[in-house]
C-alpha positions, 0 to 999 in steps of 0.5 A, spaced: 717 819 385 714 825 389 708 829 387 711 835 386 715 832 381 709 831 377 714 825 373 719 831 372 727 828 373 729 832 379 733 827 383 739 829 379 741 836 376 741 840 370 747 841 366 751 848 367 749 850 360 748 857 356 744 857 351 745 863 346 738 864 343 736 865 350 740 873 348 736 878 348 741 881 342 740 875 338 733 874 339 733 882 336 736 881 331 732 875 328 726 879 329 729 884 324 731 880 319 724 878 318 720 885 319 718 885 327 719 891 331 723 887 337 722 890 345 727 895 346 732 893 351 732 900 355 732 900 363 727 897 366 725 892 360 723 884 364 726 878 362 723 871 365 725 864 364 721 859 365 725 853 367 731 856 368 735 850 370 741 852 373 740 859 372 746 860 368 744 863 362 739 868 365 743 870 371 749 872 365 743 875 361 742 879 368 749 881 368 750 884 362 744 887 362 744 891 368 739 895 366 733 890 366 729 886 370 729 878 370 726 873 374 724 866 373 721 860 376 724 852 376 720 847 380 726 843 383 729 848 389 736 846 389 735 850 382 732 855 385 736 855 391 743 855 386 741 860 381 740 866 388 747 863 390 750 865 383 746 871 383 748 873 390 755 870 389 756 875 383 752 881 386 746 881 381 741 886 384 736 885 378 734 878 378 728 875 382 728 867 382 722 862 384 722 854 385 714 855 384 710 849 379 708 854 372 700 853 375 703 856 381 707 862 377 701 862 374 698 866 380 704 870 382 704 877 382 708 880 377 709 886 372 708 884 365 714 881 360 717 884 355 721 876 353 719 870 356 723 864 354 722 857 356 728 853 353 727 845 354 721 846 357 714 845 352 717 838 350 718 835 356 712 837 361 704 835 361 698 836 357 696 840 364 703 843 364 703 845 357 696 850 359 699 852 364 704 856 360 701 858 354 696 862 360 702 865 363 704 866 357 697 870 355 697 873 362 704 876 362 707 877 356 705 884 354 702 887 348 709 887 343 712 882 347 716 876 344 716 869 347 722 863 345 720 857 346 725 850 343 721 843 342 722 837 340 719 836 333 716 832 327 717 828 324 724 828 325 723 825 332 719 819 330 724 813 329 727 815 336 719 815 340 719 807 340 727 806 342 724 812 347 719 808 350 723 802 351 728 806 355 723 809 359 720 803 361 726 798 362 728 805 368 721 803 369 720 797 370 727 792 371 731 797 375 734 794 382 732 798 388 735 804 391 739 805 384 740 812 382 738 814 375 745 814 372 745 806 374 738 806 371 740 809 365 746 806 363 742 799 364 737 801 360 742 803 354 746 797 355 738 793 354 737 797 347 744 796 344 743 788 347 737 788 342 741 792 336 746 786 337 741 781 336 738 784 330 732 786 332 728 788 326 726 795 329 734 797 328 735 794 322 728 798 318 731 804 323 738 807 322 736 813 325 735 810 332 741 806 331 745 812 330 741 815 336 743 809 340 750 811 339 750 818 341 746 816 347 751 811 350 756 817 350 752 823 352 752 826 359 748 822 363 745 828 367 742 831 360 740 825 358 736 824 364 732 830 363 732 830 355 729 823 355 727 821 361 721 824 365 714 821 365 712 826 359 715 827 353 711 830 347 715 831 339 710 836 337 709 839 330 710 846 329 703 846 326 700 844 333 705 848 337 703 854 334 695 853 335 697 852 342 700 858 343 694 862 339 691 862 346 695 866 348 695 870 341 702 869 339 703 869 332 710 866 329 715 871 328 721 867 326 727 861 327 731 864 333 737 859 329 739 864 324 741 858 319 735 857 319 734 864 315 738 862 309 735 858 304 741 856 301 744 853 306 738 849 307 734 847 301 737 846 294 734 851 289 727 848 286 726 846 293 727 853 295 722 856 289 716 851 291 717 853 298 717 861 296 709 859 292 707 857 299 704 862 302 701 861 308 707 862 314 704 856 319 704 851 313 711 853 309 714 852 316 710 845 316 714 843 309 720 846 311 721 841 317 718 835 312 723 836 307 729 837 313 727 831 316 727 836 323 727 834 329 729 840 334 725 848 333 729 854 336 722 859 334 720 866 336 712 868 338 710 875 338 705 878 341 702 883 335 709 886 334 710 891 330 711 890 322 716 894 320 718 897 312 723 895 309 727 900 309 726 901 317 728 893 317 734 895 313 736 901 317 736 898 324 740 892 320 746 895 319 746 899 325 747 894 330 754 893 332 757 886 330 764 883 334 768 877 331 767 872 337 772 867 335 779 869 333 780 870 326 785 864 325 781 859 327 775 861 324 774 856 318 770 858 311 765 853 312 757 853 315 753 847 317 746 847 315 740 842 312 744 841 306 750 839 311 757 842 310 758 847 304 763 852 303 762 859 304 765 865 298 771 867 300 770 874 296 763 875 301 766 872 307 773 874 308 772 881 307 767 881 312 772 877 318 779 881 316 774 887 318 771 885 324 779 881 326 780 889 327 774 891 332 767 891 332 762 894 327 757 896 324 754 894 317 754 901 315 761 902 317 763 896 314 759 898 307 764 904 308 770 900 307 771 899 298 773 892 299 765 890 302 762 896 299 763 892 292 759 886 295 753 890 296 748 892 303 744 885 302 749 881 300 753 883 306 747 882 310 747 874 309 753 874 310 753 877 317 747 872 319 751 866 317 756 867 320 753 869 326 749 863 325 756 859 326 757 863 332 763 866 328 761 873 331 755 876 335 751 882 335 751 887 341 745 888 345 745 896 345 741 899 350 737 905 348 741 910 353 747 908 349 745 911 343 749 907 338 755 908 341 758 901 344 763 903 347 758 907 352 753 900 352 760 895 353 762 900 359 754 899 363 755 892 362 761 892 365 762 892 372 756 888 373 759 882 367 766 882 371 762 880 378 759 874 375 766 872 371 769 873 378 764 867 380 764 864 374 772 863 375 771 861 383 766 856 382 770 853 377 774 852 382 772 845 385 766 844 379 767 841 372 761 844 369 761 851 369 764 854 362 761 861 360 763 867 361 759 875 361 762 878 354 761 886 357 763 887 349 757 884 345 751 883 352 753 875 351 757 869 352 764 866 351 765 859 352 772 857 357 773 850 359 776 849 366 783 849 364 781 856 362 778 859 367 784 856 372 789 861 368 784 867 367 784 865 375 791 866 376 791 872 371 787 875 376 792 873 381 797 878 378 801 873 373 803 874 367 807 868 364 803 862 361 808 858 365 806 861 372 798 859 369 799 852 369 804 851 375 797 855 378 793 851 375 797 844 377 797 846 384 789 847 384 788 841 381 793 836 385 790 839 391 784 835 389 787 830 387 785 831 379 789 828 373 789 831 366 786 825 361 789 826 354 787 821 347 784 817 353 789 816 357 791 818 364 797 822 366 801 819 371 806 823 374 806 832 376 811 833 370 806 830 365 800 833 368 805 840 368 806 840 362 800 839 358 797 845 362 803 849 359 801 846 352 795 848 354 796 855 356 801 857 351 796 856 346 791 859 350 795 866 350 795 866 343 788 863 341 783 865 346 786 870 351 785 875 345 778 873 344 776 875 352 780 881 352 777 884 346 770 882 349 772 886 356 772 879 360 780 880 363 
């Protein structure tokens, strides 16, 4: 181990993740739903991010919001160095990226924030560590400003800190010399599912963690090295997270998960009742995540942000512009929340879908629609946030200079959005991982899996046939010697590969290429 990695996992990288709450747009809109006046995204409002990994979720913010400014700090340089690569290969002028430890970051000299996030982060540093954010916090976020920060929470987390402990000390501990990290986890899960077998009494009286076990022995091995093996890993509960944050006079503001904001989807009635007679905001929170059994907090702070009237809250609501970001045919009427799966009204929810299949809108030009106005303001509101929530559409980051018209904020986004695609769809090249595109339309993300991005690649080279994608992609991907895996087993031969490509690209023009096109991204 090297000192600076003060136990962080930093022989192996971070995955090429975007993580949706990270959007300015989304974290606006949560702030609304709960009365707070958000930052206004007009030029030269500053985003940072702490830990950003490997810089994909903040150089794409940058991209579609050209308008602000963006920095952020990894300790671990090969992340640093590859969030400037992307931000070079995508002609991004707006961004600043540092490797500086958080102490170190602490004293750099920078302009206050207006959001400051720090995604996976708070859960996995040290005590020390933690001080050290909450003081950048404290330092940098200006008077207004808004702070994300995602956590591992309790008590859902508590069967899983034993298996964590004993996994964490097999790497430790009984690990051959010179293994890689990947060798070392793949035998301590060997270990534990050992120990299960054997009926170890900890998984007979724990379901859960046998549950766990099984996830972990599928998952990603690069997540899970940071996700569980660093020295530190701390589930706190909200309670204690929030008085952390009180030093640097952050008050919770809201969830940035938005199912979280819909008691229905949560809680069955008399539990919703008992929690409306809890008064206190840090304790209700406290109940909500006992009665859920949470295990993981998407929360937003603020620092003295504005309170806002109801009908100002309302107001700005409904009018910000709403754009579909799946393609209505595969957009199921259903969402998932703490009382698991349910079925949404077709009455409420279809109306909202059909309207929005047409273009983007806003509430208020939906209310204008006989179909929707009959439902009602309020209960068009929840349907929206749910649906929103499912990621079945998204709300668009509007700029001031736009002045409400979202034709004018897609076309800022626009040429700064493509450069990063084009990178995005380059790097995808000879890179498995990368998977999310720049939406010019909503200041957000799309996702693509390789196979997409190869077609998107060979549309820009001017062809327009589906078959002409795939055959661009069989070449790409025999050139690398690359076989397409499908229900478990390899493809062989060219015409096997050929064809589940053109099986792919067929449906890709009729599913997902309306989607991107909508969104500006081709």
């Amino acid at each position: 181990m090297t000192d600076w990695t003060h136990g962080y996992i930093a022989e192996i990288d971070y995955t090429y993740g975007f993580y949706r709450e990270l959007s300015p747009a989304l974290l606006n809109y949560a702030l609304l739903l709960r009365g707070f006046e958000p930052p206004s995204l007009d030029a030269g409002f500053r985003y940072c991010e702490l830990g950003f990994g490997q810089g994909v979720s903040a150089n794409l913010l940058a991209a579609t919001h050209p308008q602000g400014q963006f920095e952020g700090t990894d300790f671990n340089p090969r992340h640093a160095s590859g969030a400037a690569g992307l931000s070079a290969a995508a002609g991004l002028k707006n961004t600043a990226w540092h490797d500086d430890s958080f102490e170190q970051f602490l004293d750099r000299d920078t302009e206050p924030f207006d959001y400051i996030s720090l995604h996976g982060i708070w859960s996995w540093v040290s005590p020390q560590n933690r001080h050290f954010l909450v003081e950048i916090l404290r330092r940098k976020l200006r008077p207004g400003g808004v702070a994300y920060i995602s956590y591992n929470c309790t008590p859902g987390w508590n069967p899983m800190i034993p298996l964590r402990d004993l996994l964490t000390r097999h790497v430790q501990n009984q690990s051959p010399a010179g293994a890689t990290i990947g060798a070392k986890i793949d035998a301590a899960l060997v270990f534990a599912e050992e120990l299960r077998q054997l009926e170890a009494r900890f998984f007979k009286l724990n379901p859960a963690a046998v549950e766990r076990l099984e996830k972990l022995r599928e998952g990603n091995r690069n997540y899970l090295a940071h996700e569980y093996f660093n020295l530190d890993w701390n589930p706190m509960a909200f309670a204690d997270v929030a008085s952390a944050l009180s030093a640097a006079k952050l008050e919770y503001a809201a969830s940035a998960h938005l199912a979280d904001h819909i008691d229905v989807l949560n809680f069955p009635d008399p539990v919703s009742k008992r929690l409306d007679t809890i008064k206190d905001v840090g304790f209700r929170e406290t109940v909500r995540d006992f009665w859920l059994n949470n295990q993981f907090r998407r929360d937003i702070f603020t620092r003295g942000a504005r309170n806002l009237s109801p009908t100002d809250r309302l107001e700005r609501l409904i009018d910000i512009p709403i754009a579909l970001h799946l393609n209505r045919a595969v957009v199921k009427l259903e969402a998932n929340g703490g009382l698991g799966l349910i079925t949404l009204r077709p009455d409420v929810h279809e109306p909202v879908l059909d309207a929005l299949a047409q273009g983007p809108l806003t509430i208020r030009e939906m209310l204008k629609r006989p179909e929707i106005a009959t439902i009602g303001v309020v209960r068009i509101v929840q349907a929206v946030t749910i649906l929103i929530g499912q990621g079945y559409l998204f709300p668009a980051s509007m700029p001031d200079a736009a002045k409400g018209d979202l034709a004018a904020a897609t076309q800022i986004r626009k040429e700064s959005s493509g450069r990063f695609n084009q990178a995005v769809i380059a790097a995808s090249r000879y890179n498995t991982q990368w998977s999310h595109l720049a939406s010019p339309l909503t200041g957000g993300a799309l996702t693509s899996n390789r196979f997409q991005l190869m077609f998107l690649d060979a549309i820009g080279r001017g062809e327009t046939s589906s078959d002409a994608w795939a055959a661009l992609a069989q070449r790409q991907l025999q050139a690398q010697g690359v076989s397409l895996v499908k229900e478990g087993k390899r493809m062989e031969t060219v015409q096997e590969n050929l064809a589940e490509l053109q099986r792919q690209a067929r449906e890709f023009a009729e599913r997902e290429l309306p989607v991107l096109r909508a969104h500006g991204v081709c």
